[in-house]
PyMOL CGO cylinders between C-alpha atoms (Angstrom):
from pymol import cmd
from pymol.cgo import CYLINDER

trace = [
    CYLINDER, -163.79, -191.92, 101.39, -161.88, -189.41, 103.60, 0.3, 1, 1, 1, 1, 1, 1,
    CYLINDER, -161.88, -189.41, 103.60, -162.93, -185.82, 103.72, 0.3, 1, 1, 1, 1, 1, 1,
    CYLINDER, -162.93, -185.82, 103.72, -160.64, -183.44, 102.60, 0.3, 1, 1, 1, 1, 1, 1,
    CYLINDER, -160.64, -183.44, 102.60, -159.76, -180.97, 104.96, 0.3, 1, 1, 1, 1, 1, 1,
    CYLINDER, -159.76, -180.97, 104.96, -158.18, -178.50, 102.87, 0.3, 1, 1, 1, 1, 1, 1,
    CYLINDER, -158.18, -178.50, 102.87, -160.62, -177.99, 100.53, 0.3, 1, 1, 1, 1, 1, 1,
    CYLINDER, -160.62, -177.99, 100.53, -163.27, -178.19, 103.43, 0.3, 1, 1, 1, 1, 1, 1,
    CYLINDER, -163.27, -178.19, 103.43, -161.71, -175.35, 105.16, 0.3, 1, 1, 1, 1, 1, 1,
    CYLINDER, -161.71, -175.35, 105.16, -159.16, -172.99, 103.64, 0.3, 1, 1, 1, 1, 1, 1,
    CYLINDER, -159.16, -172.99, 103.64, -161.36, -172.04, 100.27, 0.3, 1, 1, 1, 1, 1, 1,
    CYLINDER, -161.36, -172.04, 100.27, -164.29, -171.40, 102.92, 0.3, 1, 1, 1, 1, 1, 1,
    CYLINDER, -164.29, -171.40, 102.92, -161.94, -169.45, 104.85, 0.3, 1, 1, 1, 1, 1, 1,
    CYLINDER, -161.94, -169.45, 104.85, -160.55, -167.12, 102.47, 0.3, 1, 1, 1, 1, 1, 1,
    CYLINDER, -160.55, -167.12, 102.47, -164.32, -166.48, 100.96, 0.3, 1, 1, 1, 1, 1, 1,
    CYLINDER, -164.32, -166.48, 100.96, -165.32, -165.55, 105.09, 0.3, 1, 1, 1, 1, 1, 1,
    CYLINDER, -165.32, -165.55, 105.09, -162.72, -163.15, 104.80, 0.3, 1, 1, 1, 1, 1, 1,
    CYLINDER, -162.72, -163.15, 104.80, -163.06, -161.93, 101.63, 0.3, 1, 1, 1, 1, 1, 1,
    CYLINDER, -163.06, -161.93, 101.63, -166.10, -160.81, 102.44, 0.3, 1, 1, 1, 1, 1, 1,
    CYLINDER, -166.10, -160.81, 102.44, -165.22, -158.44, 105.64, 0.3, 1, 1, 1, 1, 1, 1,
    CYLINDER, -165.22, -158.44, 105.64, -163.34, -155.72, 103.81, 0.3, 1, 1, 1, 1, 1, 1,
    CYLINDER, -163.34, -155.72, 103.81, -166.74, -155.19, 102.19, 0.3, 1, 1, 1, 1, 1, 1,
    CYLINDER, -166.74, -155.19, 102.19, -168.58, -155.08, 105.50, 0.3, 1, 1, 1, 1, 1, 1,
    CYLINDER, -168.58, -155.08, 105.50, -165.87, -152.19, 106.90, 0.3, 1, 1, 1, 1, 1, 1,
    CYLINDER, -165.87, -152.19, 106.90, -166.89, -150.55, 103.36, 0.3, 1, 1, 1, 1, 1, 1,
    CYLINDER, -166.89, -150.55, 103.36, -170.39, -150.49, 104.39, 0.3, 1, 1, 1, 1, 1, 1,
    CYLINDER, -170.39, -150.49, 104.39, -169.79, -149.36, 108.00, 0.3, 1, 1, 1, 1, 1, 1,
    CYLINDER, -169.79, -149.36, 108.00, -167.87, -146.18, 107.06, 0.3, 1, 1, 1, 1, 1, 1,
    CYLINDER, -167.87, -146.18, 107.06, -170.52, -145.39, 104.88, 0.3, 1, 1, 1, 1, 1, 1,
    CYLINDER, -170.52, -145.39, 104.88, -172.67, -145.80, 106.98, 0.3, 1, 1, 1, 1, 1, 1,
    CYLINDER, -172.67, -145.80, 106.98, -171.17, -144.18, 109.56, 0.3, 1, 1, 1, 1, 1, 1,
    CYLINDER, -171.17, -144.18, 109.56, -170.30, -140.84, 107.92, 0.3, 1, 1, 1, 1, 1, 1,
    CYLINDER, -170.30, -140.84, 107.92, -167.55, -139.44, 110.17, 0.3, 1, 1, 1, 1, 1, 1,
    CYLINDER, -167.55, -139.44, 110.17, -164.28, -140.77, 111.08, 0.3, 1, 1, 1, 1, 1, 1,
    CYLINDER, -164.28, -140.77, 111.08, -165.30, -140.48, 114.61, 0.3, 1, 1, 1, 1, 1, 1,
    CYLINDER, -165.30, -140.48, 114.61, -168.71, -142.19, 113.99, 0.3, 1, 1, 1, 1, 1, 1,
    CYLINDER, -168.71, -142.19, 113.99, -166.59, -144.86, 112.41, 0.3, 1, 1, 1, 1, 1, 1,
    CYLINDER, -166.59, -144.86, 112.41, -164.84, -145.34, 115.67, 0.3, 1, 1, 1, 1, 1, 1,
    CYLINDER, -164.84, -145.34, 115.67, -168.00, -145.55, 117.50, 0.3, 1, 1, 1, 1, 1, 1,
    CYLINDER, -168.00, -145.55, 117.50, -169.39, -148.47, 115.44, 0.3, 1, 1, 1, 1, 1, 1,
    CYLINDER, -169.39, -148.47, 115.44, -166.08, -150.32, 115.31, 0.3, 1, 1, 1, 1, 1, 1,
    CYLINDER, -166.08, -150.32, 115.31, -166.24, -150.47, 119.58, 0.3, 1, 1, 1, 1, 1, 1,
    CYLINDER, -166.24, -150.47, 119.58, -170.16, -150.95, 119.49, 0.3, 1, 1, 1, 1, 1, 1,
    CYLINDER, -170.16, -150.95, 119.49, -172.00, -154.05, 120.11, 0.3, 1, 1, 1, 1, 1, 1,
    CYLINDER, -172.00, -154.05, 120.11, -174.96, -155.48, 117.54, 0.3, 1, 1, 1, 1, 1, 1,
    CYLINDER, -174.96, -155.48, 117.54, -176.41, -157.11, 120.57, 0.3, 1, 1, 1, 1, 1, 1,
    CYLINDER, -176.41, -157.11, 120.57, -175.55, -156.40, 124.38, 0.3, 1, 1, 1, 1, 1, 1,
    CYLINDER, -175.55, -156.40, 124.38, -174.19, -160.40, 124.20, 0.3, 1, 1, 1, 1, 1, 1,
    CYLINDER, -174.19, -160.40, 124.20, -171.83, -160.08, 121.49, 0.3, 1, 1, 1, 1, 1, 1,
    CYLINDER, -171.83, -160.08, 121.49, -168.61, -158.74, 120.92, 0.3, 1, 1, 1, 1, 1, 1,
    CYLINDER, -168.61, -158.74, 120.92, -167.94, -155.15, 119.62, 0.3, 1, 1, 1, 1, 1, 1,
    CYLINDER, -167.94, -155.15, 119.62, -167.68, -155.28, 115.80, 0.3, 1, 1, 1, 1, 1, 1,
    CYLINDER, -167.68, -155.28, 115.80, -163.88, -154.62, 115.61, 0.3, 1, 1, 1, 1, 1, 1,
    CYLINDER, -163.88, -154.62, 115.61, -163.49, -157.39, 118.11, 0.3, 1, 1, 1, 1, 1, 1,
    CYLINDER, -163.49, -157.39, 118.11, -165.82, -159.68, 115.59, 0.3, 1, 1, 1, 1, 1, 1,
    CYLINDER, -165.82, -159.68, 115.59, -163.18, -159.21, 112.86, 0.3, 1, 1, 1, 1, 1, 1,
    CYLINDER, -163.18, -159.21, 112.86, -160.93, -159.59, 114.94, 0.3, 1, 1, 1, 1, 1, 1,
    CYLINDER, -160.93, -159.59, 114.94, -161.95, -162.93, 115.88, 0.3, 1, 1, 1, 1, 1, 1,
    CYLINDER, -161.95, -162.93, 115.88, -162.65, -164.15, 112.58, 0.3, 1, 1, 1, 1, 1, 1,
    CYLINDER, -162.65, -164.15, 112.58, -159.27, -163.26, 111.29, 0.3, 1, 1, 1, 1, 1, 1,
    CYLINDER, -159.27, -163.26, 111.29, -157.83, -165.22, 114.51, 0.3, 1, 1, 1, 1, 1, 1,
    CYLINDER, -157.83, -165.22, 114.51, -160.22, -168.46, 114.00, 0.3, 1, 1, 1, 1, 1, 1,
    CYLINDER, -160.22, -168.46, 114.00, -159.03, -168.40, 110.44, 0.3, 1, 1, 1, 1, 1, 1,
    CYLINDER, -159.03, -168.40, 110.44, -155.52, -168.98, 110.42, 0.3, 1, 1, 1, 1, 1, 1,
    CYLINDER, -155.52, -168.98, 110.42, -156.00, -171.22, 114.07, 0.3, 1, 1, 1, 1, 1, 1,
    CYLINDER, -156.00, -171.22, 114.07, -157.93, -173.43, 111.91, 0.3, 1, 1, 1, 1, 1, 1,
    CYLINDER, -157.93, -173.43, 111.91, -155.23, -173.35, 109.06, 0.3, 1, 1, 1, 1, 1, 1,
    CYLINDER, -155.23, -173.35, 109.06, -152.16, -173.74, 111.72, 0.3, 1, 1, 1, 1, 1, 1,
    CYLINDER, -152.16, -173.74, 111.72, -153.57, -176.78, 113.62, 0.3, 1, 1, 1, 1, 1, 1,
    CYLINDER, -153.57, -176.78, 113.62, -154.30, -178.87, 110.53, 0.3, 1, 1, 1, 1, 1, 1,
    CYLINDER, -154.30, -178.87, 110.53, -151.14, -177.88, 108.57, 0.3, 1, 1, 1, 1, 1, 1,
    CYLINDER, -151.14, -177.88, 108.57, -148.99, -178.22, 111.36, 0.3, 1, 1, 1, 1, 1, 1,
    CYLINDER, -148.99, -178.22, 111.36, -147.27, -174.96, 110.32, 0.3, 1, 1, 1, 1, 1, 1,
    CYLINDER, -147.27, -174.96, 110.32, -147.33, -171.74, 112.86, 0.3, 1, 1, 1, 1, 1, 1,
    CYLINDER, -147.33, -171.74, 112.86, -149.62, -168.64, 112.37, 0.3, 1, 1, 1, 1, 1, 1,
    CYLINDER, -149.62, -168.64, 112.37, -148.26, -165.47, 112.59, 0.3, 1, 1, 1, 1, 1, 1,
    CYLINDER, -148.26, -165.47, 112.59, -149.36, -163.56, 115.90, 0.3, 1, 1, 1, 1, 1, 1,
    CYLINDER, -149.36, -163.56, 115.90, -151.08, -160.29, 115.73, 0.3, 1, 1, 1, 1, 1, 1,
    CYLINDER, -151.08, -160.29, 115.73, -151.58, -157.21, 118.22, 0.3, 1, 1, 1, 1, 1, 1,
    CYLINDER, -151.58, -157.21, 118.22, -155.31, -157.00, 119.40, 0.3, 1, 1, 1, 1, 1, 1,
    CYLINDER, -155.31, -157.00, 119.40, -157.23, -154.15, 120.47, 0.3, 1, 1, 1, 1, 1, 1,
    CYLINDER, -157.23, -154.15, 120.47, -156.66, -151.57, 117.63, 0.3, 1, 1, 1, 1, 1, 1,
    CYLINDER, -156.66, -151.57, 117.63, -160.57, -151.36, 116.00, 0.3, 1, 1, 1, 1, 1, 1,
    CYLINDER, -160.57, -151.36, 116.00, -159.85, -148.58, 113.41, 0.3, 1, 1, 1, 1, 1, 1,
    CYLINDER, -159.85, -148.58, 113.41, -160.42, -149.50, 110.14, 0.3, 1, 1, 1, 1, 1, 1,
    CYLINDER, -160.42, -149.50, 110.14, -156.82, -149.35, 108.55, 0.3, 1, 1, 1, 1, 1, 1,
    CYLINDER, -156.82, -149.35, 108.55, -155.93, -151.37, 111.05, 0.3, 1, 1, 1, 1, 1, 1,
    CYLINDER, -155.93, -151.37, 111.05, -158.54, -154.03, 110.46, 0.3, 1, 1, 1, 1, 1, 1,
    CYLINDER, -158.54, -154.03, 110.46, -158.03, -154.10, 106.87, 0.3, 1, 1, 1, 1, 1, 1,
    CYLINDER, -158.03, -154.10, 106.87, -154.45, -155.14, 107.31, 0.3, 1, 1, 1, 1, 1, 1,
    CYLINDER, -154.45, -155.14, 107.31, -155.57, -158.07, 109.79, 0.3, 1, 1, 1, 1, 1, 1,
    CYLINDER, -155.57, -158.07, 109.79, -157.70, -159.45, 107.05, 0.3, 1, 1, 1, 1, 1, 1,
    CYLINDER, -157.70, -159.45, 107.05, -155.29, -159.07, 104.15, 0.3, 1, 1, 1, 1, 1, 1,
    CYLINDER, -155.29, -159.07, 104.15, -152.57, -160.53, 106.46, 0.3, 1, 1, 1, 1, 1, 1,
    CYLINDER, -152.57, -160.53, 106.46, -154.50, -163.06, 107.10, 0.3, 1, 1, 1, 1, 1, 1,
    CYLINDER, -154.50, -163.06, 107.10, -155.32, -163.95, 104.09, 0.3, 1, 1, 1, 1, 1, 1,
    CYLINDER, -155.32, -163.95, 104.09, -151.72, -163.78, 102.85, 0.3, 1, 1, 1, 1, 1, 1,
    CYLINDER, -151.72, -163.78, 102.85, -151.19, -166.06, 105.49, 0.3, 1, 1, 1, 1, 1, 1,
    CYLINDER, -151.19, -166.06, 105.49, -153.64, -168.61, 104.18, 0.3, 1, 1, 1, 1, 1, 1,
    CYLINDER, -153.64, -168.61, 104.18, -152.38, -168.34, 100.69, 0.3, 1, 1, 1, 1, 1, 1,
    CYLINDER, -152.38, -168.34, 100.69, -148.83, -169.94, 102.13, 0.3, 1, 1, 1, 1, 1, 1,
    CYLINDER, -148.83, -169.94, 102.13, -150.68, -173.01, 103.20, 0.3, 1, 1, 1, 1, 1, 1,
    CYLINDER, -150.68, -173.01, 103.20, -151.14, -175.63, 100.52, 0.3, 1, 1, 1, 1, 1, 1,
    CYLINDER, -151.14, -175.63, 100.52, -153.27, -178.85, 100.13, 0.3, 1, 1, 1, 1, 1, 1,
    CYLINDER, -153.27, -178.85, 100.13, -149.98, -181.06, 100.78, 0.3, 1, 1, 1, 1, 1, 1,
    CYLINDER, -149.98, -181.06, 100.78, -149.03, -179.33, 104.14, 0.3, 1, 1, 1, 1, 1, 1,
    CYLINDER, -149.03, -179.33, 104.14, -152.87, -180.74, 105.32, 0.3, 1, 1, 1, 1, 1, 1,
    CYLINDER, -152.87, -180.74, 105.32, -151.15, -184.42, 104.44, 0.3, 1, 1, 1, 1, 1, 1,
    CYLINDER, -151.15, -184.42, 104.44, -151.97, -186.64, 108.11, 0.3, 1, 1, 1, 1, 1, 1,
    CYLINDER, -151.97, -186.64, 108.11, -154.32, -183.25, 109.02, 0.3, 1, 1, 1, 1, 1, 1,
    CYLINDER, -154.32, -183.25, 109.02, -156.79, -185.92, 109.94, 0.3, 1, 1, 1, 1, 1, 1,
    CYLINDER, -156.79, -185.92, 109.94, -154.71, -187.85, 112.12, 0.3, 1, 1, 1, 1, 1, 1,
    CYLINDER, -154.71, -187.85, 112.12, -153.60, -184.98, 114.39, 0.3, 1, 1, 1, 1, 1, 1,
    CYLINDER, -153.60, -184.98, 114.39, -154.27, -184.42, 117.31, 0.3, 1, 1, 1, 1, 1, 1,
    CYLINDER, -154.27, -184.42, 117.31, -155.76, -181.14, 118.07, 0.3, 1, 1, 1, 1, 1, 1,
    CYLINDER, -155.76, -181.14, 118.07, -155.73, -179.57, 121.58, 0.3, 1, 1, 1, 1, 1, 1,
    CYLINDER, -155.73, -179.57, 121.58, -157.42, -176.47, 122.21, 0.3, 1, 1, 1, 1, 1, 1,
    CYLINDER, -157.42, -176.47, 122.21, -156.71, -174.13, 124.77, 0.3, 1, 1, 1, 1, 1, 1,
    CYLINDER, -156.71, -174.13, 124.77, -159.13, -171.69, 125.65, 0.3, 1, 1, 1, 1, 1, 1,
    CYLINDER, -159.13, -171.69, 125.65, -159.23, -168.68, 127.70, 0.3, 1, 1, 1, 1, 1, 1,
    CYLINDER, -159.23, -168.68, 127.70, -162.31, -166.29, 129.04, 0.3, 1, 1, 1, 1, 1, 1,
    CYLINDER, -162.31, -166.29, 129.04, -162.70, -163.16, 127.17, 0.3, 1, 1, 1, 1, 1, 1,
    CYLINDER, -162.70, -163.16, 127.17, -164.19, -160.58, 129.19, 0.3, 1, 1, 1, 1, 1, 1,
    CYLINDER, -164.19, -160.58, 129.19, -165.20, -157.10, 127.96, 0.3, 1, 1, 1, 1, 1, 1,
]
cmd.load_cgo(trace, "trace")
C-alpha cells in the first residue's frame, strides 16, 4: 500500500499554520506595547534558535516548499525580514491560500519525483 502524500502532508500543514496566528495573538498580549511587540518578534527563545518572526517565517516557507516539490506546481515567493505582526499574519494566510490551490490530484507521481534540495547557510 502506498502512502499518500497529500493527505500526509498538506492537512498537517495547514493545521501547523493554523495554529501561528494564535501564537502572534498571545505574543501581543503578552507583550503589551507595540514596541514590546517588536522586541519579541526579533528575540530569540534560546541563544541557538532563530528570532521568533524568523520562526514563522520559516514555517510559512517549509510549508508551501513541501507543497511545491511534491505537486510539481511553483510557490509563490515572499519578501523576508519584515517581523511585525501585520506582516506575519499575511505570510501565514498567504500561505495558506497557497496551500488551498493544491489538490490531492496535482500530488499524482509525487512519490516518484525526484526531489533536490538546495540549501544555503543562514546566519544571524
Amino acid at each position: 500500500m502506498k502512502t499518500n502524500l497529500y493527505t500526509a502532508t498538506v492537512p498537517l500543514l495547514k493545521k501547523h499554520l493554523n495554529a501561528l496566528p494564535g501564537l502572534l495573538d498571545k505574543a501581543e498580549v503578552h507583550a503589551g506595547s507595540p514596541e514590546a511587540v517588536a522586541t519579541l518578534m526579533t528575540d530569540k527563545l534560546y541563544e541557538d534558535m532563530f528570532p521568533f518572526g524568523k520562526q514563522i517565517e520559516v514555517a510559512c516557507d517549509n510549508a508551501k516548499g513541501i507543497a511545491s516539490r511534491l505537486s510539481g506546481k511553483e510557490a509563490p515567493s515572499y519578501e523576508d525580514g519584515d517581523y511585525a505582526i501585520a506582516t506575519l499574519r499575511t505570510r501565514i494566510a498567504n500561505t495558506l491560500a497557497y496551500l488551498d490551490t493544491i489538490t490531492e490530484a496535482d500530488f499524482d507521481g509525487a512519490e516518484d519525483r525526484k526531489v533536490v534540495l538546495g540549501f544555503s547557510l543562514i546566519v544571524l
